[in-house]
C-alpha positions as CSV (number, residue, x, y, z in Angstrom):
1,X,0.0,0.0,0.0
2,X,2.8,2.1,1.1
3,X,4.2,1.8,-2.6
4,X,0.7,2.5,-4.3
5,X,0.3,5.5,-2.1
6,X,3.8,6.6,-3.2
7,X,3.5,5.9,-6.6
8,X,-0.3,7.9,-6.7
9,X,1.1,11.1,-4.8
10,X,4.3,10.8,-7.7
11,X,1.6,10.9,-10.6
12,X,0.0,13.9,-8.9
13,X,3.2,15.9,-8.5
14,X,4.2,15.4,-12.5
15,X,0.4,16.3,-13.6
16,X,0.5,19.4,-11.0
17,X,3.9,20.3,-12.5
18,X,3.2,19.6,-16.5
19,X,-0.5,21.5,-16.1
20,X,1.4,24.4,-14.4
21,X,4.0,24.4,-17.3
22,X,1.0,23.9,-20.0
23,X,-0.6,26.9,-18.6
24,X,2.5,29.2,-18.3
25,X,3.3,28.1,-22.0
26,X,0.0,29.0,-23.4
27,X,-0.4,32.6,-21.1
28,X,-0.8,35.6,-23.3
29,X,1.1,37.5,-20.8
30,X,4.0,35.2,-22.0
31,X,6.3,38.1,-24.1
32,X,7.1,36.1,-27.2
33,X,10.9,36.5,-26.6
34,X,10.1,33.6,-24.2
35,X,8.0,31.6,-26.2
36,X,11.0,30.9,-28.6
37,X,12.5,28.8,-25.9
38,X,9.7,26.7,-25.2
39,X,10.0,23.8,-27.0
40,X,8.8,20.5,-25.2
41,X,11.9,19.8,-23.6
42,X,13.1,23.6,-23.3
43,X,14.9,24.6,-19.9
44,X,12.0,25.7,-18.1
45,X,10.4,22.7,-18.4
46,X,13.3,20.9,-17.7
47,X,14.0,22.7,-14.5
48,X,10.4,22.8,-13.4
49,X,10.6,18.8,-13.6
50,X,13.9,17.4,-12.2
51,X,13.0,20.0,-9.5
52,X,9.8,17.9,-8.8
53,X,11.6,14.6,-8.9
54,X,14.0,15.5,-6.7
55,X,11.1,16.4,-3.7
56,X,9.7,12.9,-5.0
57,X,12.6,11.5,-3.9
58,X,13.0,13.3,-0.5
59,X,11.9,11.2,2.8
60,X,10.3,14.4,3.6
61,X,8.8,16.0,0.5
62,X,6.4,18.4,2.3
63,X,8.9,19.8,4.2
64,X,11.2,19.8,0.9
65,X,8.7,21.7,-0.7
66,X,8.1,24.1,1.5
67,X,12.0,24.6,1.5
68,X,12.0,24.9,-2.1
69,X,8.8,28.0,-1.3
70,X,10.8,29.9,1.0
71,X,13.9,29.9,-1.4
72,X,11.6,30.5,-4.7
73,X,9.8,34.0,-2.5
74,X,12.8,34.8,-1.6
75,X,14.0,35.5,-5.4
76,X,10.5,36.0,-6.7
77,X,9.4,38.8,-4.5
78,X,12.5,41.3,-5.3
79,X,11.0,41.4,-9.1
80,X,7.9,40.9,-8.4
81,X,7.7,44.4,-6.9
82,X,9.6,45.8,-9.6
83,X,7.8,44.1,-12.3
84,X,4.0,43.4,-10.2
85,X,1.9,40.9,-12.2
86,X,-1.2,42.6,-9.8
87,X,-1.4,45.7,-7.8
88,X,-0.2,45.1,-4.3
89,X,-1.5,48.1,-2.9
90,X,-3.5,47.8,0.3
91,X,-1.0,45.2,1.4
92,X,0.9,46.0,4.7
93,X,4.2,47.7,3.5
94,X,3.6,47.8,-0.2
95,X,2.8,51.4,-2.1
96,X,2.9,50.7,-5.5
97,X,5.9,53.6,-6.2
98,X,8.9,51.1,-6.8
99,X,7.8,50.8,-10.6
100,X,8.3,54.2,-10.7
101,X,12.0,54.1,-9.3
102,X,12.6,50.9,-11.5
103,X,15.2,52.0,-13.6
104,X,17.3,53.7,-10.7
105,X,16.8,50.3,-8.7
106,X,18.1,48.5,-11.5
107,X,21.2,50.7,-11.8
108,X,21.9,50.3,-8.6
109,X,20.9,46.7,-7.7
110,X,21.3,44.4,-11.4
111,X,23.9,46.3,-12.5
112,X,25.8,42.7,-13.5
113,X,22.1,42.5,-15.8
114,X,22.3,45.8,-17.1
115,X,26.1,45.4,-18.5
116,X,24.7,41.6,-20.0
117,X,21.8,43.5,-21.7
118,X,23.9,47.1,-22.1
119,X,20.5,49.3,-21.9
120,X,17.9,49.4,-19.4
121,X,14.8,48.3,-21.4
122,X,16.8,44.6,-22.2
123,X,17.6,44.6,-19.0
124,X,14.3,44.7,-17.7
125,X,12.9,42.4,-20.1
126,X,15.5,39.6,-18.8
127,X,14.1,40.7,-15.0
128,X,10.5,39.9,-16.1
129,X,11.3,36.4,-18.0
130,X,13.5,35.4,-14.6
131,X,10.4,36.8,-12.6
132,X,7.9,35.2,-14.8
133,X,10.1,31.6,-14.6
134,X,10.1,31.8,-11.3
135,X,6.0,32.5,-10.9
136,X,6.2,29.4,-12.9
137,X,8.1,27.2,-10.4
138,X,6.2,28.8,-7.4
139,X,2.7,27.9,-8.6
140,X,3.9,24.5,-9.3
141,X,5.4,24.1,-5.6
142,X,1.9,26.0,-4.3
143,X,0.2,23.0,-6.3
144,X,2.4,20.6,-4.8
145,X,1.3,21.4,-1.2
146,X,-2.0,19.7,-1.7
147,X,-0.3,16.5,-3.2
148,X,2.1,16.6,0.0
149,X,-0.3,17.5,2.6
150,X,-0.5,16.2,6.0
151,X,-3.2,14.2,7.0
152,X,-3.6,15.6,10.5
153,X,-3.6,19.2,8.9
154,X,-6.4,21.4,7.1
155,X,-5.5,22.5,3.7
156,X,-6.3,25.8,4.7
157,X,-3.6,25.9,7.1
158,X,-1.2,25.5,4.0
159,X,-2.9,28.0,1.8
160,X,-2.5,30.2,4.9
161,X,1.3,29.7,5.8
162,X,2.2,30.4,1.7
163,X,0.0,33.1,1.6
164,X,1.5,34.7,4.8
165,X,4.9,33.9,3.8
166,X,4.5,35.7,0.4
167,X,3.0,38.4,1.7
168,X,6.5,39.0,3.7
169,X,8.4,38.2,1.5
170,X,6.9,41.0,-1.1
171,X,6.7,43.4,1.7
172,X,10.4,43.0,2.7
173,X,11.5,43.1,-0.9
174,X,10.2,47.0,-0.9
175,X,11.7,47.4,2.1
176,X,15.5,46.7,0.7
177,X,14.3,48.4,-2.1
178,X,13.4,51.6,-0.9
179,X,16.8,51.3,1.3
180,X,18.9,51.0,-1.1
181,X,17.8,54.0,-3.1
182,X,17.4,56.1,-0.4
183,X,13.4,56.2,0.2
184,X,11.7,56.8,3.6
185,X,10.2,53.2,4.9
186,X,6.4,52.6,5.0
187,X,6.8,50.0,7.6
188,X,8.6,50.6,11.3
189,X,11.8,49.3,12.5
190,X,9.9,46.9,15.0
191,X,8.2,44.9,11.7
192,X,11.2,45.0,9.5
193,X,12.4,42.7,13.2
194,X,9.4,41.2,13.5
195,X,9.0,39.7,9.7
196,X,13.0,39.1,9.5
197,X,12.8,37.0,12.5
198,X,10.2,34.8,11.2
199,X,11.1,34.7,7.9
200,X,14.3,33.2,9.4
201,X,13.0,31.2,11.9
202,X,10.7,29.3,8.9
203,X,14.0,28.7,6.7
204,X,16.1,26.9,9.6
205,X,12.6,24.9,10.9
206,X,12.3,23.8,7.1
207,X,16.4,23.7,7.2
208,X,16.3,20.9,10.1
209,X,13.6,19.0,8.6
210,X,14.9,18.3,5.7
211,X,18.7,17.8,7.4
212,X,17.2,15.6,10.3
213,X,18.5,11.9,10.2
214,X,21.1,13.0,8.1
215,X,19.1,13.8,4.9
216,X,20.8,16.2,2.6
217,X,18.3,17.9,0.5
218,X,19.3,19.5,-2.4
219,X,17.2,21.9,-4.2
220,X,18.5,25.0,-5.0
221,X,17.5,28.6,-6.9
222,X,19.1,29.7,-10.2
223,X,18.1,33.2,-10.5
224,X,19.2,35.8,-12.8
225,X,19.0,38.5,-9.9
């Protein structure tokens, strides 16, 4: 049974993974200097899958996943604010302005992508395809948490912990942001602590799940920024 159940929660992981890529594929926000690379077995398919199969093979794959989350928001959310696929505003620390500062932030922060592209609009196209491949990879680890879930746990209590943890994540992004080009905060000191503390705490929980027994878990973020 053990095997079957194995084998069932692997088939679900794939189709989560391959309907995620399907649908990222066929988006019409996919800019077609993109869709030239997305041939069946193209790297972001590629990526997307032997990152899947390695959680498959993890004696903890919920914990591996979520691992894999916290290292995905952690390079997501930077361009994400830059580049928002939605408008944040309302959210606790978020104002909508960075767009507005986008080519300053770039200059100061992807300056090794600004001397690959040599002018700022290439340079923020390659932001937005490493931003857009990394959506891709989120949803597909977001999907993965119902194939993974805990028996003993609602699946609200997952939707909540991602949904909190992005939320962070974005709202700490504009924080460096506006730091590093000189902007007043929208947030106080004591939540900058209060957010970095548990955004910490998460990664070294998930960090000594996945290490416990001796496990090694190897999943790891290729971004561009």
């Amino acid at each position: 049974m053990m095997h079957k159940e194995q084998d069932d929660a692997a088939a679900a992981a794939r189709a989560v993974a391959r309907h995620e890529i399907d649908a990222w594929i066929a988006s019409s926000t996919l800019r077609s200097a993109a869709r030239e690379h997305l041939a069946p077995d193209a790297a972001p398919r590629t990526e997307v899958l032997s990152r899947v199969e390695a959680i498959l093979v993890h004696p903890r794959p919920r914990s591996a996943n979520r691992r894999w989350i916290c290292e995905l928001l952690r390079a997501w959310a930077p361009l994400e604010i830059l580049f928002p696929t939605r408008d944040y505003r309302g959210t606790t620390g978020i104002s909508g302005e960075l767009p507005l500062h986008v080519g300053l932030l770039v200059e100061r922060e992807y300056g090794h992508v600004l001397s690959i592209a040599h002018n700022l609009p290439a340079a923020f196209e390659l932001l937005r395809a490493d931003r857009s491949r990394l959506g891709l990879q989120l949803a597909v680890a977001a999907g993965l948490q119902d194939v993974f879930r805990d028996e003993g746990i609602p699946p609200q209590e997952d939707a909540d912990w991602l949904a909190n943890l992005r939320q962070i994540s974005l709202t700490m992004a504009e924080y460096l942001h506006r730091q590093a080009i000189g902007l007043a905060a929208v947030i106080p000191d004591t939540l900058v602590m209060h957010y970095t503390a548990q955004i910490a705490r998460t990664q070294r929980l998930l960090r000594e799940e996945c290490l416990a027994r001796g496990i090694v878990e190897g999943i790891e973020i290729q971004a561009i920024a």
